[in-house]
C-alpha positions as CSV (number, residue, x, y, z in Angstrom):
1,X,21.8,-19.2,1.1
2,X,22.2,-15.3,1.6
3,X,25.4,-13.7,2.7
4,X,25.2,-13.4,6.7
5,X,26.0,-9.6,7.1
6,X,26.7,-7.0,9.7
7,X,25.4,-3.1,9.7
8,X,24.8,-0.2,11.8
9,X,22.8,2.8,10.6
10,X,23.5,6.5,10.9
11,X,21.2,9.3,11.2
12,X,17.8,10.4,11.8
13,X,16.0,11.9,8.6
14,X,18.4,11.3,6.1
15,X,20.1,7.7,7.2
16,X,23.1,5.9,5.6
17,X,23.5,1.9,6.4
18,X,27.0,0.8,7.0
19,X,27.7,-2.7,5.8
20,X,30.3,-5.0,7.2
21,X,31.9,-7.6,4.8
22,X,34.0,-10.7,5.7
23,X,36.3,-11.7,3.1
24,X,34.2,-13.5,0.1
25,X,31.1,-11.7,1.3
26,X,29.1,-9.4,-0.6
27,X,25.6,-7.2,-0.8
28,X,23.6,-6.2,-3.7
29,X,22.4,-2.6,-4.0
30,X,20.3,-0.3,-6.5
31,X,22.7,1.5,-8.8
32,X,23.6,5.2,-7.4
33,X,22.6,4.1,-3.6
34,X,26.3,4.1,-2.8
35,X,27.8,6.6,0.0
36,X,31.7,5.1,0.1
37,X,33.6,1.7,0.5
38,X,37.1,0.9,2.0
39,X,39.7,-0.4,0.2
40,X,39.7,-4.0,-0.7
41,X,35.6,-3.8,-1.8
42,X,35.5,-4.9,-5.8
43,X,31.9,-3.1,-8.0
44,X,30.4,-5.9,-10.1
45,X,27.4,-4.2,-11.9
46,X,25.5,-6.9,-14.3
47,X,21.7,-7.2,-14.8
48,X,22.0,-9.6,-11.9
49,X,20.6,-12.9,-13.3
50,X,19.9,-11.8,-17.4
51,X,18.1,-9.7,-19.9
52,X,14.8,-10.8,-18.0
53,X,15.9,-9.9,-14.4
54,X,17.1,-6.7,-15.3
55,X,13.6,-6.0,-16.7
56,X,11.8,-7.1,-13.9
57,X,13.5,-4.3,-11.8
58,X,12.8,-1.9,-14.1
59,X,9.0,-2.4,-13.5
60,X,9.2,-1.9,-10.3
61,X,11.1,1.1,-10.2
62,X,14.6,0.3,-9.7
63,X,17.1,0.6,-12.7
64,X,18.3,-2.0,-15.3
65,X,21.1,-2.8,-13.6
66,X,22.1,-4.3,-9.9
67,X,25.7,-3.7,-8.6
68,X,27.1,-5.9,-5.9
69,X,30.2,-5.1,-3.6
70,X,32.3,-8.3,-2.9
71,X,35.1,-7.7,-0.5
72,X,38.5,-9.5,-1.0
73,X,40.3,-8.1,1.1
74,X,41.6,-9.2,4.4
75,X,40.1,-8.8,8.1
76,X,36.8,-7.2,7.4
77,X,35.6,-4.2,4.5
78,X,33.1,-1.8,4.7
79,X,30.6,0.2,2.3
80,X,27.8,2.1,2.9
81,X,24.3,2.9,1.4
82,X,22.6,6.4,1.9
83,X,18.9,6.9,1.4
84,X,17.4,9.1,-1.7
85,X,14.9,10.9,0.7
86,X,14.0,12.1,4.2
87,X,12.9,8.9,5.6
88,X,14.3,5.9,8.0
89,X,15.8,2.5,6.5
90,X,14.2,-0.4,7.8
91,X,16.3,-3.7,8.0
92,X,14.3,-6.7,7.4
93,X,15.5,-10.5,8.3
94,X,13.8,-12.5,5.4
95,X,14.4,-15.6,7.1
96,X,12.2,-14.5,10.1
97,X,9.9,-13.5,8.0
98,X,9.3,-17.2,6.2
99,X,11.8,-15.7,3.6
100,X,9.1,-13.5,1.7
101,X,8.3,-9.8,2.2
102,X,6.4,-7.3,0.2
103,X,7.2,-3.8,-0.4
104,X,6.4,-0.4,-2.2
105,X,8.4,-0.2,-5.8
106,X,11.2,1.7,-5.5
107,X,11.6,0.9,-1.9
108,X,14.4,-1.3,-2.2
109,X,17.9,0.2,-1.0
110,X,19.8,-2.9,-0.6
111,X,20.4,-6.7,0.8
112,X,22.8,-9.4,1.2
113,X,24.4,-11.4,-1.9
114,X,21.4,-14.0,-2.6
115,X,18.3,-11.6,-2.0
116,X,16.5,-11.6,-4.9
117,X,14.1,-8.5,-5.9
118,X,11.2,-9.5,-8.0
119,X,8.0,-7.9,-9.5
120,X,4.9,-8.7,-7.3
121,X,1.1,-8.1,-8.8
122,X,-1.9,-7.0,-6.4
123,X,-4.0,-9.6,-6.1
124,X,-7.1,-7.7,-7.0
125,X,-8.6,-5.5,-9.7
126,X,-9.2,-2.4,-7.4
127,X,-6.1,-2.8,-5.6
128,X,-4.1,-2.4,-8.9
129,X,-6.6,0.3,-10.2
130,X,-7.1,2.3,-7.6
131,X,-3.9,1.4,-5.0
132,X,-2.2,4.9,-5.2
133,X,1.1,3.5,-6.0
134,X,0.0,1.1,-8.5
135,X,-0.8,-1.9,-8.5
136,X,2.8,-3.1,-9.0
137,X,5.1,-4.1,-5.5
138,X,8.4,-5.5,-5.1
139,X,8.7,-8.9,-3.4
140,X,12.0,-9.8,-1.9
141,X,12.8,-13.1,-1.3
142,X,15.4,-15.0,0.4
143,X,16.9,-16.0,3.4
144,X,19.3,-12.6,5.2
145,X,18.8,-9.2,5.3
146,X,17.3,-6.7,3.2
147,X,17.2,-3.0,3.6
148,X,14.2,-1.0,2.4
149,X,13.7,3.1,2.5
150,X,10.3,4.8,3.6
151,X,9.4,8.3,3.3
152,X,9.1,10.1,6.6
153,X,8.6,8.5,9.9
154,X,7.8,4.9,9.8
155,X,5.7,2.8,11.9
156,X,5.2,-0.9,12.5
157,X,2.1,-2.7,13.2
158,X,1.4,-6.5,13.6
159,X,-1.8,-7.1,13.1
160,X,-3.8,-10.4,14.8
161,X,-5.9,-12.6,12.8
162,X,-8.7,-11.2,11.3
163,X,-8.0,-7.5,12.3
164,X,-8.1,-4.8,9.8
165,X,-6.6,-1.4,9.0
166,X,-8.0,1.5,6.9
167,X,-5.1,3.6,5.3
168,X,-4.2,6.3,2.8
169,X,-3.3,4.1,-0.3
170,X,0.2,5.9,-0.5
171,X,1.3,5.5,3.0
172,X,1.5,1.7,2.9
173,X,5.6,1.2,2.9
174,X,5.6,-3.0,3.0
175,X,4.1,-5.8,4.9
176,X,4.4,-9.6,5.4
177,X,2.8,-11.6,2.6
178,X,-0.1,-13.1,5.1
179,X,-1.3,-10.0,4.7
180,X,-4.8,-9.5,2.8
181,X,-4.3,-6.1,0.4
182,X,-7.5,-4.4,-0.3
183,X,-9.0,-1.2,-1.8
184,X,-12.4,0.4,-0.4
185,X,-14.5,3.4,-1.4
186,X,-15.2,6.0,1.9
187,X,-18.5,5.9,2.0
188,X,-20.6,9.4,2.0
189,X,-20.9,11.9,-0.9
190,X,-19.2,14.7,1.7
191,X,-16.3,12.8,2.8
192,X,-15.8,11.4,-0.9
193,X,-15.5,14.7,-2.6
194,X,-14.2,17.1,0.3
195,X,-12.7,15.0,2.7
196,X,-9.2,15.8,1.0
197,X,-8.4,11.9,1.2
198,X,-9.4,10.7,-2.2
199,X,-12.0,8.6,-2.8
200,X,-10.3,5.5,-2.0
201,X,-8.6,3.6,1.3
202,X,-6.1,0.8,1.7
203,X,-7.6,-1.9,3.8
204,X,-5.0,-4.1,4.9
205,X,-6.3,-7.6,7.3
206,X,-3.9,-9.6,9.5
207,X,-2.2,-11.6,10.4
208,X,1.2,-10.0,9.8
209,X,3.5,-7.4,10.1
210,X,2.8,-4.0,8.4
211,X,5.5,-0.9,8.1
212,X,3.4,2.4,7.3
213,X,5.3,5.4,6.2
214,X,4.3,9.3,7.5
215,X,5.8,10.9,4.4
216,X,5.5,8.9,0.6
217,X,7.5,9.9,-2.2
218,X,4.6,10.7,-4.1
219,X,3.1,13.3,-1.9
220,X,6.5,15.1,-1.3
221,X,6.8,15.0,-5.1
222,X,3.3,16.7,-5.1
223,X,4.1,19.5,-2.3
224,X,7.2,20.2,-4.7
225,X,5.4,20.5,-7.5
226,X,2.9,22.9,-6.0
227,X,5.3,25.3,-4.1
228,X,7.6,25.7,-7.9
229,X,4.2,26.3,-9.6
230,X,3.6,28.8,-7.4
231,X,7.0,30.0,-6.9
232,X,6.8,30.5,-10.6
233,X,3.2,32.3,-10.8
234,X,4.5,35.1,-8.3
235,X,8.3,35.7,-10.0
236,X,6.1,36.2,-13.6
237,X,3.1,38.3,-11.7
238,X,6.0,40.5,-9.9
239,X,8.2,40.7,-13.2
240,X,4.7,42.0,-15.0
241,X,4.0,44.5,-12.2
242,X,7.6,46.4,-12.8
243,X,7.2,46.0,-16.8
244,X,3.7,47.6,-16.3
245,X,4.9,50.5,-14.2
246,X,8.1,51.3,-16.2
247,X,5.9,51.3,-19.4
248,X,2.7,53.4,-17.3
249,X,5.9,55.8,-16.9
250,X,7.1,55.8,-19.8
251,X,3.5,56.5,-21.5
252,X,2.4,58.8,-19.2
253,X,4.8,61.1,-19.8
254,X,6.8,61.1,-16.7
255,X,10.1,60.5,-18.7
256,X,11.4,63.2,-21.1
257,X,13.9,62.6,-24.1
């Protein structure tokens, strides 16, 4: 049974969960996702369950190591957990969702003591080959409360049975395990090549809940990326164009010794 926990989050873009602890209580978080914790609140870092455990994680993006935050302290403790990116925390009650949900690796922020974070493998070839975030998810199971980060806006769909959902491979944040995960090709030579979407679509048929994301990590990486390459190509171009026209000077015989 999973620690039955309080929070409240903070913020808009860049949100912060606050976690309330009864004495004996505690929650499990990735390592570095701390913001602060009162007095009374005791770290316990360990590879949370072995050598094999700590591996698991590792595949699916987190780190090695798990810390949890047990309060012993009297009345109740607090500690809170900020997210890495722009993006909204989304709380998820495993037990109201048949005590299984699926998400992106790396998505996991934190949960209640007795959430455990596994390694989760698409179901199919293309999926894994051609998913845009690889074919690797986390799957937290459990009874309580987990806490997940997406990138951007996020937002929720429940699909009926049978109904299905084309989207961009990356902007698939989690979704309930009922959920049939899918790749397709867009069809057309055109849209294929210049549609700017890739070659390749999520498809994603109900029933079950599914939490998209406006922003993945991935694609702010990429924007990154792109404005310091460029960044960089205009400093060097503008650093050339004063060398060259001190040493025109110089050459030309404008300067005399």
């Amino acid at each position: 049974m999973a620690d039955v926990i309080d929070y409240r989050l903070f913020g808009d873009d860049m949100q912060l969960v606050e976690i309330e602890l009864d004495p004996g209580e505690a929650v499990r978080a990735e390592a570095g996702a701390m913001m602060y914790m009162e007095d009374g609140i005791e770290m316990q870092t360990s590879t949370g369950g072995g050598l094999f455990k700590g591996l698991k994680r590792m595949v699916t993006g987190e780190s090695f190591f798990i810390t949890s935050f047990l309060y012993n302290g009297a009345a109740k403790g607090h500690v809170a957990f900020a997210a890495p990116y722009p993006g909204k925390i989304i709380p998820v009650d495993l037990a109201s969702e048949g005590g299984v949900f699926m998400c992106q690796k790396d998505a996991f922020l934190c949960a209640a003591q007795g959430i455990e974070i596994e390694v989760a493998f698409t179901k199919r070839l293309g999926a894994g080959l051609f998913g845009g975030e690889g074919f690797i998810l986390q799957r937290l199971t459990g009874d309580g409360l987990a806490f997940i980060h997406v990138g951007g806006a996020v937002i929720e769909k429940n699909l009926a049975h049978g109904e299905r959902l084309r989207v961009d491979t990356g902007c698939i944040a989690a979704f309930a395990p009922s959920v049939d995960y899918n790749i397709q090709m867009i069809g057309g030579f055109k849209n294929a090549l210049f549609g700017g979407e890739g070659i390749f679509v999520a498809t994603l048929t109900g029933p079950g809940k599914v939490y998209l994301q406006t922003l993945p990590f991935s694609r702010l990486a990429d924007r990154v990326m792109a404005a310091a390459r460029s960044g960089n190509r205009g400093e060097q171009q503008g650093v050339a164009g004063i060398g060259g026209g001190v040493l025109g000077g110089l050459l030309g015989g404008d300067k005399k010794f």
